[in-house]
VOGU-3710 file (C-alpha; in Angstrom, 3 decimals, decimal comma):
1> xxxxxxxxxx> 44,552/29,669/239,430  45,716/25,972/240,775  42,892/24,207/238,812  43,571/26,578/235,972  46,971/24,926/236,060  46,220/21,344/236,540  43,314/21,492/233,681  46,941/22,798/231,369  48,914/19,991/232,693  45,788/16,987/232,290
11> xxxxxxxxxx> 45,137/18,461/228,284  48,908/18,588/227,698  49,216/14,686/229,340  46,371/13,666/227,944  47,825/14,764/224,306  50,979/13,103/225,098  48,861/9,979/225,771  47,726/10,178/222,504  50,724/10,859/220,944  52,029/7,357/222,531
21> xxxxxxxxxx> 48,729/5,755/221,711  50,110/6,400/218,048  53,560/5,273/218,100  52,674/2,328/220,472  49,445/1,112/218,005  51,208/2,298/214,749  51,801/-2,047/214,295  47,909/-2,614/214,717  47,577/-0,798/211,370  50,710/-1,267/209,295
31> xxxxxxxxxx> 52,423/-4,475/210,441  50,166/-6,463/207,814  51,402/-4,774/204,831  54,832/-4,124/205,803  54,876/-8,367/206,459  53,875/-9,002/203,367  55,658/-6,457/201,433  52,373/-5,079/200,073  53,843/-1,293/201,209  57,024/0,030/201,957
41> xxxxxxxxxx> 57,246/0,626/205,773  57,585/4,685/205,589  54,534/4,463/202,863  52,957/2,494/205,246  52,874/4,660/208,438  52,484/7,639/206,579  49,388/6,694/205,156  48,460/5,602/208,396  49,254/8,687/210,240  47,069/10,685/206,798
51> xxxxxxxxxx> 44,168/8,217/207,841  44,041/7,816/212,085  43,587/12,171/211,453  40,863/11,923/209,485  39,469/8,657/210,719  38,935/10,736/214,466  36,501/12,990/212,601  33,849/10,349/211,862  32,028/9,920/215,120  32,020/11,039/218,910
61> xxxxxxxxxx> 30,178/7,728/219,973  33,602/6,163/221,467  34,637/9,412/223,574  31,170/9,691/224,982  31,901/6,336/226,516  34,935/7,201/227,745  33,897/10,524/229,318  30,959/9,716/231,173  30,131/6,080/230,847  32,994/4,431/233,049
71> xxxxxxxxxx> 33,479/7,424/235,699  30,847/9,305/237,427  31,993/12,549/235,536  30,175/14,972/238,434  32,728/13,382/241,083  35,952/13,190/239,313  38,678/16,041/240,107  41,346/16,755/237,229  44,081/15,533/239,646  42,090/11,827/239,374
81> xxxxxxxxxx> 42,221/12,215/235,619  45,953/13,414/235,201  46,761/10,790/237,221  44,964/7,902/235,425  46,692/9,340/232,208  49,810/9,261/233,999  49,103/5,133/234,637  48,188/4,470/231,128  51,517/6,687/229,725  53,527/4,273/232,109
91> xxxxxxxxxx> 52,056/1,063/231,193  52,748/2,187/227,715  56,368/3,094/228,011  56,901/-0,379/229,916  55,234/-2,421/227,034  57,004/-0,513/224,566  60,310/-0,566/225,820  59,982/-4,633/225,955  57,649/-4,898/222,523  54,784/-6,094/223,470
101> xxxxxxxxxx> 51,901/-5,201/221,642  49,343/-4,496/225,047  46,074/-2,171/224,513  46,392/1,050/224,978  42,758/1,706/225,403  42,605/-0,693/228,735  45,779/1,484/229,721  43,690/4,875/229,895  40,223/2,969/230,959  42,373/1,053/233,881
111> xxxxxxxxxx> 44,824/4,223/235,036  41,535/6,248/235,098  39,465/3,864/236,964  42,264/3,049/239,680  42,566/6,987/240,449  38,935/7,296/240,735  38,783/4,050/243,106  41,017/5,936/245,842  40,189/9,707/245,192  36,663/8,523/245,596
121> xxxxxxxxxx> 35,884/5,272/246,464  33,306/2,569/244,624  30,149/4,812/244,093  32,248/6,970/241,358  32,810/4,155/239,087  30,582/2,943/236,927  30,951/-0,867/237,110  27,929/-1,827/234,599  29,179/0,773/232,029  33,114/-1,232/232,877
131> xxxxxxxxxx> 32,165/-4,198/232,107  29,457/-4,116/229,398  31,604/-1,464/227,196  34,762/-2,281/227,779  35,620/-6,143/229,477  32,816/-8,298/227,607  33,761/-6,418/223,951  37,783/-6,924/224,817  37,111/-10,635/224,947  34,107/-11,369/222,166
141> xxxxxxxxxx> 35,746/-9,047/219,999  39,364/-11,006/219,231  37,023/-14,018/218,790  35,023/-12,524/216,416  38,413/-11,043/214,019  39,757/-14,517/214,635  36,966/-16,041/213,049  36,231/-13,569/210,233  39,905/-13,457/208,990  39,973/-17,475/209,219
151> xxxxxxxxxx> 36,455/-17,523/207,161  37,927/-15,023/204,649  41,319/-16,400/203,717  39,447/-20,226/203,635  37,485/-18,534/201,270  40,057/-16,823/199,461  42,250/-20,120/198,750  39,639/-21,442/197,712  38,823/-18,811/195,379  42,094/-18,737/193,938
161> xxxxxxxxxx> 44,088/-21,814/194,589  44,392/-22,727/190,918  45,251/-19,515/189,841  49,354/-18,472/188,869  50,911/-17,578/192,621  52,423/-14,655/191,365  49,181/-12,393/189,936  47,401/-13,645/192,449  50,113/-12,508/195,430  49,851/-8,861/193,727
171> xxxxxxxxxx> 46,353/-8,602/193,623  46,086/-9,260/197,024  49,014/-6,727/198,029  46,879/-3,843/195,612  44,070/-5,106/198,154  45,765/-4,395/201,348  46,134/-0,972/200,303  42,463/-0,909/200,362  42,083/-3,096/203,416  44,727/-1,922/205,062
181> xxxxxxxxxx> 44,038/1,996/204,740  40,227/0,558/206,351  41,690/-0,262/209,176  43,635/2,807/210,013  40,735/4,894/209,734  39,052/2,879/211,673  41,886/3,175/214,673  41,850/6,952/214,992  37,655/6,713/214,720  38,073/4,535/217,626
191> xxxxxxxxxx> 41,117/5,437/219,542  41,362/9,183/219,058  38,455/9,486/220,775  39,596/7,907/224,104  41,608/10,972/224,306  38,937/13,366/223,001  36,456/11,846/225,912  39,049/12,077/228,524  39,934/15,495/228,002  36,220/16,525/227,956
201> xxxxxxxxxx> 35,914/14,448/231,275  38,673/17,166/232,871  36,896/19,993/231,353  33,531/18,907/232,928  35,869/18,351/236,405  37,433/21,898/235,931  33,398/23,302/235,662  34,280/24,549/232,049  31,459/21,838/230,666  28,492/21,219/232,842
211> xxxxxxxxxx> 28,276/17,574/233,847  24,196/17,334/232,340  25,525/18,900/228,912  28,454/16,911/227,766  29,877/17,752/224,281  33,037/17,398/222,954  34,341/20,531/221,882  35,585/21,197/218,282  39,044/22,179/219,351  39,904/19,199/221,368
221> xxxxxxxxxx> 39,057/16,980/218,604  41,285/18,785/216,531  44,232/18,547/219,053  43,782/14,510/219,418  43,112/13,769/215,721  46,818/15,751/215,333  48,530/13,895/218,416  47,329/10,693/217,991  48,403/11,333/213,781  52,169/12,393/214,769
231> xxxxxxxxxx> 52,590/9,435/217,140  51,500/7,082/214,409  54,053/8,742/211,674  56,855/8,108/214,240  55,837/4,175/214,789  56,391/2,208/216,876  59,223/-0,275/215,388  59,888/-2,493/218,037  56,259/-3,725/218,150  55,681/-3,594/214,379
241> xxxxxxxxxx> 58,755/-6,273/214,310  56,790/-8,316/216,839  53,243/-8,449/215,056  54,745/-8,291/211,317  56,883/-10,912/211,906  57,177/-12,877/215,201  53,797/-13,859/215,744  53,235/-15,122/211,850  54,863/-15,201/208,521  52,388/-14,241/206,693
251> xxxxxxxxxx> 51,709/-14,264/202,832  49,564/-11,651/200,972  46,033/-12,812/201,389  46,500/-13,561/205,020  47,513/-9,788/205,405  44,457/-8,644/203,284  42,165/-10,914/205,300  43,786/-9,876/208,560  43,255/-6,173/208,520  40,285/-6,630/206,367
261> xxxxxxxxxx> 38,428/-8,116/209,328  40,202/-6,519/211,790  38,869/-3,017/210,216  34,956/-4,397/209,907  35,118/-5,540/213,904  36,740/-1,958/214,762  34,343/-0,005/212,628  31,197/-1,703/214,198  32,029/-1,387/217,369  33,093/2,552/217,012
271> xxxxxxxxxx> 29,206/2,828/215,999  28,133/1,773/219,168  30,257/3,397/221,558  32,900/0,672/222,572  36,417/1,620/223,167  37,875/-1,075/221,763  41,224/-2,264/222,141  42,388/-2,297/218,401  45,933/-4,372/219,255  43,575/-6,903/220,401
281> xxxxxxxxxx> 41,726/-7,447/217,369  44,060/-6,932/214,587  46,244/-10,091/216,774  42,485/-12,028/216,607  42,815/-11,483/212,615  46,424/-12,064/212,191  45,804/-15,476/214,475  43,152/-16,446/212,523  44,485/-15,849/209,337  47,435/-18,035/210,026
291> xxxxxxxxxx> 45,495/-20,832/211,713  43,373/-21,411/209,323  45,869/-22,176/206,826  47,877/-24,050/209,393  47,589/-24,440/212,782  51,647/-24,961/212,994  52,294/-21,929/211,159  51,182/-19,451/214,553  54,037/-19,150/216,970  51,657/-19,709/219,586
301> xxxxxxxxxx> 54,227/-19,246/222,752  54,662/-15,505/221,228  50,366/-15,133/221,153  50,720/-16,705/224,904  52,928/-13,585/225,979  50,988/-10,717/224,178  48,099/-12,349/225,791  49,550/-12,230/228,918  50,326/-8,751/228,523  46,578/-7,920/227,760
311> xxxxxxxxxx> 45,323/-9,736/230,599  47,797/-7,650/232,872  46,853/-4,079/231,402  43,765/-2,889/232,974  44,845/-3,998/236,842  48,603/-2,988/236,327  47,319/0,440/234,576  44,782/0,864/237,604  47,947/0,143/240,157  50,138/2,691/238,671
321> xxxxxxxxxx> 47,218/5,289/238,381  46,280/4,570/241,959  49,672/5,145/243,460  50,360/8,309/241,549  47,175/9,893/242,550  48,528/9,274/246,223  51,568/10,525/245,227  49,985/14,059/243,903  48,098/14,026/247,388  51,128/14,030/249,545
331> xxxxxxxxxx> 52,096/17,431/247,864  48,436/18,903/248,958  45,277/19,321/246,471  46,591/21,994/244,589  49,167/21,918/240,976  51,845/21,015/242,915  51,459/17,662/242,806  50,794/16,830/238,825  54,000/19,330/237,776  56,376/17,195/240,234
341> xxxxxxxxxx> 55,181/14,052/238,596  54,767/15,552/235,327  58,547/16,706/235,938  59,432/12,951/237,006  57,647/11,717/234,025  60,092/13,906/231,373  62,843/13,246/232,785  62,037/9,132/232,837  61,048/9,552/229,070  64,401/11,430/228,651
351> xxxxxxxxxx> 66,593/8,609/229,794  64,427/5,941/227,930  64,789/7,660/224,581  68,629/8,403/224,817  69,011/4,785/226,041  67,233/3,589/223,133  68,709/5,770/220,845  72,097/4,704/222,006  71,498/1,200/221,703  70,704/1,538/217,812
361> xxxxxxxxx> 67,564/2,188/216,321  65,061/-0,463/216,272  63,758/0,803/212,758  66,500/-1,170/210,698  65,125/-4,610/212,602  61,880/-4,235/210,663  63,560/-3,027/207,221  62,774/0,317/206,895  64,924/2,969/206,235
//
């Protein structure tokens, strides 16, 4: 009956995971338009929401990765993945709450490789699997946005740099609908999975999947594609303000070019398994976007801190997932543990939202309604 309980309480964190994923990535897909006035914001998120749901049905590739290519799956308990979730959830909140656009994909990978560290030690983490899938593509794959989106908007000035400004700023707004609507499907292909691959992982650590015959079942893909969709229709303002207008102002071909690369960088590297972190290279194609028109026109001190924050994600996600493993141990090995943090963990997101919500919404900051 106790692991009964504590496979209810990982599936129900692990949704609310995705659920933040959503609101906390909702700028990686719409901040582009909204910049650039291509879309109303509301339009914008709901079409994002529409398209991370049906984007999580297109491949499994990315939640095999994350359910048995980082973790020995046969030696992780469902108290090591609750708490991992409950390290990524808190890195989340914290970046939120200050608007910082960090990755939530590192958040997950680092809260669930810090529990599995102390639960059980070095020989249940696969280091190879780390840092081939997950460390080498978060730094090659920024680059590689950065350098498309700078390639495409040289290109596109030079395309169109004669032609009247104001035909050619609407074409290019009609072609972030396109671009942009790319590049949220392919978020929830690659981040709805995380969640798909990490509630598998508990199933396989509850004995409900057998370790050699892993398969993500139809109903959990369901549940994340739905989560990970409502998060994104609630947005998350405060960081949307951040990457739609702090980092960049951006004009109309610089948001088509940004997302547009941003979307073909995603979409490759969901066909090979890699969780990427999609904040990371949507930034890449916003940077390069602006720097190749002008290097002065990037508020580079604002890159410096979001990169700051994605250096800081996987080790501070791994520290909080650490401690609240040992934190479930003190209460024994049974579901007493995860409901008093899960318990602890409402009531924080309790006071945050009322606090926020008390302070004024952050929605009018970015325009919408």
């Amino acid at each position: 009956m106790g692991d009964d309980v504590i496979l209810v309480i990982v599936v129900v964190t692990a949704l609310l995971f995705d659920f933040t994923n959503g609101f906390h990535d909702t700028a990686n897909v719409v901040a582009t338009s909204i910049s650039t006035r291509a879309m109303p914001p509301r339009v914008a998120v709901t079409m994002a929401a529409v398209l991370n749901f049906v984007g999580a049905f297109i491949s499994l590739a990315v939640a095999a990765t994350v359910g048995k290519g980082i973790v020995e799956s046969g030696s992780v308990t469902s108290t090591t993945v609750f708490a991992g979730l409950i390290g990524a959830i808190a890195w989340n909140l914290a970046t939120w709450y200050f608007g910082l656009p960090s990755s939530s994909s590192h958040a997950l990978i680092g809260g669930i490789v810090g529990s599995t560290l102390v639960a059980e030690g070095t020989s249940a983490v696969k280091f190879d699997g780390l840092l081939g899938k997950v460390i080498v593509p978060a730094l090659i794959a920024p680059l590689v946005a950065f350098v498309v989106a700078g390639l495409a908007i040289i290109a596109a000035y030079a395309i169109v740099g004669r032609l009247r400004p104001g035909s050619v700023t609407q074409g290019y707004r009609l072609g972030q609908w396109a671009s942009g609507g790319l590049l949220a499907l392919s978020h929830g292909t690659n981040d709805a999975q995380k969640t798909m691959g990490i509630i598998t992982l508990a199933l396989v650590a509850h004995g409900s999947i057998a370790a050699n015959n892993f398969h993500v079942p139809d109903w959990v893909v369901i549940s994340s594609a739905t989560s990970i969709a409502l998060g994104t229709y609630i947005g998350g303002w405060r960081i949307i303000k951040t990457m739609a207008t702090r980092i960049i102002k951006m004009d109309a071909a610089q948001g088509f070019s940004a997302s547009g690369a941003g979307a073909a960088v995603i979409l490759a590297s969901s066909h090979f398994g890699y969780p990427l972190s999609t904040t990371h290279v949507i930034n890449g194609g916003i940077l390069g976007a602006g720097a190749a028109k002008r290097l002065s026109a990037v508020r580079w001190g604002i890159a410096g801190n979001i990169a700051i924050a994605w250096v800081l994600t996987l080790p501070m996600a791994a520290l909080i997932g650490a401690i609240v493993y040992g934190i479930t141990r003190v209460f024994g090995t049974g579901a007493a543990g995860p409901i008093v943090v899960s318990g602890l963990l409402l009531a924080a997101l309790l006071v945050i939202f009322v606090r926020r919500f008390q302070q004024g919404s952050p929605v009018t900051a970015t325009g919408a309604p």
